[in-house]
C-alpha positions in Angstrom: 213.7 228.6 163.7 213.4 226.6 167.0 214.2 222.9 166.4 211.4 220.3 166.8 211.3 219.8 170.5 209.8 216.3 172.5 206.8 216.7 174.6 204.5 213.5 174.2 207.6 210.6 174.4 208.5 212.3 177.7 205.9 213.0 179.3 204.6 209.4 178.8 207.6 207.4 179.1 208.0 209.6 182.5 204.8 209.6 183.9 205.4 208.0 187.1 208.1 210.1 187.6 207.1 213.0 190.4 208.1 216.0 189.2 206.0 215.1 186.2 203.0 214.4 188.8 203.1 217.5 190.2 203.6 219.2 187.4 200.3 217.8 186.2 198.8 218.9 189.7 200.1 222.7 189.9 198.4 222.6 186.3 195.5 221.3 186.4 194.4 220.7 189.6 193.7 217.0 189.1 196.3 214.4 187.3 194.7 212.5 184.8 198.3 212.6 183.0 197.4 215.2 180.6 199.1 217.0 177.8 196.4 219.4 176.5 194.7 222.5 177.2 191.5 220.9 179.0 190.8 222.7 182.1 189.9 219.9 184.8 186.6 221.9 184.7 186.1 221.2 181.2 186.9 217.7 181.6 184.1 217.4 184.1 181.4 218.5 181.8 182.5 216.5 178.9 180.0 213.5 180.2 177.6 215.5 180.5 177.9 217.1 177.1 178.2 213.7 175.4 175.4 212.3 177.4 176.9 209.2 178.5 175.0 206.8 180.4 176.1 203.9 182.0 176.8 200.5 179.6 177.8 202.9 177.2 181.0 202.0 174.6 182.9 205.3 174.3 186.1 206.0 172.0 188.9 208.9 172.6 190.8 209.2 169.7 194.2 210.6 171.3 194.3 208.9 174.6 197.8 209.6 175.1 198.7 207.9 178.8 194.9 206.9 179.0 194.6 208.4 182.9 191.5 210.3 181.6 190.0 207.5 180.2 190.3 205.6 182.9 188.9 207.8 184.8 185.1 208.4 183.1 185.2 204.4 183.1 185.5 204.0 186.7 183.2 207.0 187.4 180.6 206.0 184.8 180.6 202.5 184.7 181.1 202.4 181.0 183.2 201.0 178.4 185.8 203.0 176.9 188.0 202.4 174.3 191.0 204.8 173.4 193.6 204.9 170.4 197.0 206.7 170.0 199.5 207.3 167.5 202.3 207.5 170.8 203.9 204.2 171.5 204.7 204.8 175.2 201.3 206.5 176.2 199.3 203.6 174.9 202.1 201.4 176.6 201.7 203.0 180.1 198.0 203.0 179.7 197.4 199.4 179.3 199.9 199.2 182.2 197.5 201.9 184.2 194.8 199.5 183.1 195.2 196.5 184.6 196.9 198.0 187.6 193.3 199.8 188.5 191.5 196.2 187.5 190.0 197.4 184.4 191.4 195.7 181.4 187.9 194.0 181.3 186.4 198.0 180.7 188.4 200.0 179.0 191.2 198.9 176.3 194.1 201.3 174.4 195.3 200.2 171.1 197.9 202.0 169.4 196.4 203.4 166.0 197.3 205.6 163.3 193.9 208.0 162.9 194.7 209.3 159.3 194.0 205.8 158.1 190.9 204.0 158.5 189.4 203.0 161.8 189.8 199.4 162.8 186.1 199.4 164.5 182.9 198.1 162.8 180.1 200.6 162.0 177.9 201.7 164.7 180.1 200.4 167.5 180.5 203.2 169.7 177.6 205.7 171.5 180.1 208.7 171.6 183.8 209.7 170.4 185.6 212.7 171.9 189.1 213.7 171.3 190.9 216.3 173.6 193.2 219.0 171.1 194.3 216.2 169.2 192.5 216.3 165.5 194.7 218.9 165.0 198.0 216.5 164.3 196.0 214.5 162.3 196.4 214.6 158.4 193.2 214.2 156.8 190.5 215.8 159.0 187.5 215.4 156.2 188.6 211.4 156.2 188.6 211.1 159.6 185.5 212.9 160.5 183.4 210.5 158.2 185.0 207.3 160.0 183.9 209.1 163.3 180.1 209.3 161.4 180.8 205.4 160.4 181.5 204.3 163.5 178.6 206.4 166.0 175.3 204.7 166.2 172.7 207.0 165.5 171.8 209.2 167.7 175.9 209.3 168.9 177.6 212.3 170.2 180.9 213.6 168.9 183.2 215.9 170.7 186.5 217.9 170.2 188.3 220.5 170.5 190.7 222.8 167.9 193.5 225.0 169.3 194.5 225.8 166.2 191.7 228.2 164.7 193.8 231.2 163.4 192.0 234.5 164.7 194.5 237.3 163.2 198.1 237.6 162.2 200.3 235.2 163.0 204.5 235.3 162.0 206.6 232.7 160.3 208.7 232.8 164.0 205.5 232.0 165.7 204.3 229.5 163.9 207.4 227.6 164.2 207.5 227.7 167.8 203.8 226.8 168.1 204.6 223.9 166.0 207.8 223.0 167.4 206.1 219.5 169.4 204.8 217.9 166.2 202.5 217.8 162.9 199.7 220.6 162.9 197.2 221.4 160.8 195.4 225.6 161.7 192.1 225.9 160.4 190.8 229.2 159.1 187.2 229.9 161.4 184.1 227.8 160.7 185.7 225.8 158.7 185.4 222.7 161.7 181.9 223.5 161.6 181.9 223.0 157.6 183.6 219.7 157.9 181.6 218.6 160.7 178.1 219.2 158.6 179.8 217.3 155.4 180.9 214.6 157.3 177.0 213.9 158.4 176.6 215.3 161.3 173.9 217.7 162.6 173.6 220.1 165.7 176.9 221.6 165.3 177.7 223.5 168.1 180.9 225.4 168.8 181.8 226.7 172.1 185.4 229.6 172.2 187.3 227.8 175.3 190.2 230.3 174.2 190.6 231.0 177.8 191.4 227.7 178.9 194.5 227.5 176.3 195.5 230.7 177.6 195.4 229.4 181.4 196.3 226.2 181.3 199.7 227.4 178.6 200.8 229.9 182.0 200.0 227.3 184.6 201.8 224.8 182.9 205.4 226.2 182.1 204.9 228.0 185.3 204.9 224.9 187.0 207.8 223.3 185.3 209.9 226.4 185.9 209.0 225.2 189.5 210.7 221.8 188.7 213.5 223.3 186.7 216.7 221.5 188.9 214.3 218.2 188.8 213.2 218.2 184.8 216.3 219.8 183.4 218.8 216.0 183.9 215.6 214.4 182.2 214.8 216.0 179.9 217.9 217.8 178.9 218.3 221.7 178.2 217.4 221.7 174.4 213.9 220.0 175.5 213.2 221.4 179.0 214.3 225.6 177.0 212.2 224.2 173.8 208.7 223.5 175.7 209.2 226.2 178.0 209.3 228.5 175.1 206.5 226.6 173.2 203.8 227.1 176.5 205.2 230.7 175.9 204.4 231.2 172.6 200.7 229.1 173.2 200.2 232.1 176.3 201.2 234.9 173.5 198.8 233.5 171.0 195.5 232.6 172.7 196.0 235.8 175.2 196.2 238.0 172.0 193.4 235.6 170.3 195.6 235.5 167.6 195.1 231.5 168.0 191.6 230.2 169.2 190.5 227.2 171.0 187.1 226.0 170.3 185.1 223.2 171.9 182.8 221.7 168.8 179.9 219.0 169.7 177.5 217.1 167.2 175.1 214.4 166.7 174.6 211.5 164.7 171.2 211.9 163.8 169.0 209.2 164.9 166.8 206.7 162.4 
C-alpha cells in the first residue's frame, strides 16, 4: 500500500518558493496558491453563482494559503473570512494578508470544521468550500453549522471529488487517499444531506472533467520541475504525489470517481 504522502505542509510552507509558482501557473493558468481541482474557470463563476455583492461577509471553509480568498476580496470589495485545519497555510495567508493591505477585509483563523463553528448565527451572506468537505469527519454536523451560520436567503457552495461512480480497488483507494483523511460518498447522497441540513434549491453540477484536467496538468507540470522539487521535497514525497495525480487522472477519466459542484439556499423569512 503506498505510504501516506505530504501535499498540503509543502505546498504551503513553500509557497513562495518558484518552482511551486509555476507549478501553480502551468496548472492552472492563474496562481491563487491552489491545491484542488478548481479550474481557474470555475473559480471565476463561483461569484457569480453565490451571488455576492459588494459589503458582503463571505466564509471558505478550507482556505488553505488563502491566495483565492484574497483574491474575490480585492475584486469584490467584500469581507471574507476563511478557516483551515493546516497550520502553515493559515500562517502564510495572514502573512499574504497584510502584505496586499487587507487585514482590515479579510481574516484566516486556523479551525478544526468537524467541531463547532466559532461564528454567531446569521453572520455570513455565503460559505463555499473548494474539494475540501471531503476530509472533514462529520459532513451532516457540519452542514447544519453552515445552515446556522447563513442568513436567510445565503448561498452555500462546494464541491465533492469523491462521489464513487463504479468499481474502485483496495490499491486505488489507497493511493487516492494517500494525502490525508477522506470520506467517498455514494451518489445523491450530498444532495440528501444538503436537504436535511435545511437547505433548499439543491443543485448539483458533474465538473468530473475539471478533476480529470487539472490531475494531468498538475503532475505534468511538476515532472517539469522534477531536478527543482525533488531536494525539497524529497523522493518518497515528490514519487508519492506524482503517483497520487496519477491515480486522481485514472479515476475521474474512467468516472470511476466523480466531481460534483453542489449549490443551495438558505431560504429566506
Amino acid at each position: 500500500m503506498p505510504p501516506r504522502v505530504d501535499l498540503y505542509d509543502s505546498s504551503y510552507s513553500n509557497y513562495e518558493l518558484e518552482p511551486y509558482r509555476q507549478v501553480r501557473l502551468q496548472t492552472y493558468g492563474a496562481d491563487y496558491g491552489q491545491t484542488s481541482w478548481v479550474t481557474t474557470q470555475e473559480s471565476d463563476e463561483i461569484p457569480k453563482l453565490l451571488d455576492i455583492p459588494p459589503a458582503s461577509h463571505v466564509l471558505e471553509v478550507g482556505c488553505g494559503s488563502g491566495g483565492y480568498a484574497l483574491h474575490l476580496a480585492q475584486t469584490l470589495q467584500c469581507r471574507l473570512t476563511g478557516i483551515d485545519i493546516n497550520e502553515p497555510g493559515i500562517h502564510n495567508a495572514n502573512r499574504l494578508a497584510s502584505t496586499e493591505g487587507l487585514s482590515s477585509k479579510v481574516h484566516f483563523e486556523r479551525c478544526d470544521a468537524s467541531e463547532q463553528l466559532p461564528f454567531s448565527d446569521q453572520t455570513f451572506d455565503a460559505v463555499f468550500s473548494n474539494d475540501v468537505l471531503c476530509h472533514i469527519p462529520g459532513r451532516p454536523t457540519l452542514l447544519r453549522e453552515l445552515f446556522r451560520i447563513l442568513k436567510p436567503g445565503g448561498r452555500i457552495l462546494f464541491s465533492d471529488a469523491l462521489v464513487i461512480g463504479g468499481l474502485i480497488s483496495q490499491e486505488e483507494i489507497a493511493a487516492r487517499s494517500s494525502v490525508g483523511f477522506y470520506i467517498y460518498s455514494p451518489p445523491g447522497e450530498n444532495e440528501r444531506l444538503i436537504t436535511e441540513a435545511g437547505f433548499n434549491k439543491v443543485h448539483a453540477t458533474d465538473t468530473t472533467e475539471s478533476a480529470a484536467h487539472i490531475s494531468k496538468r498538475w503532475r505534468d507540470a511538476r515532472e517539469r520541475h522534477k531536478n527543482d522539487l525533488y531536494p525539497i521535497e524529497g523522493a518518497a514525497t515528490f514519487d508519492g504525489l506524482q503517483n497520487f495525480l496519477s491515480t486522481v487522472h485514472t479515476l475521474t477519466t474512467q468516472r470511476r470517481l466523480r466531481r460534483y459542484l453542489y449549490r443551495a439556499t438558505r431560504a429566506a423569512k
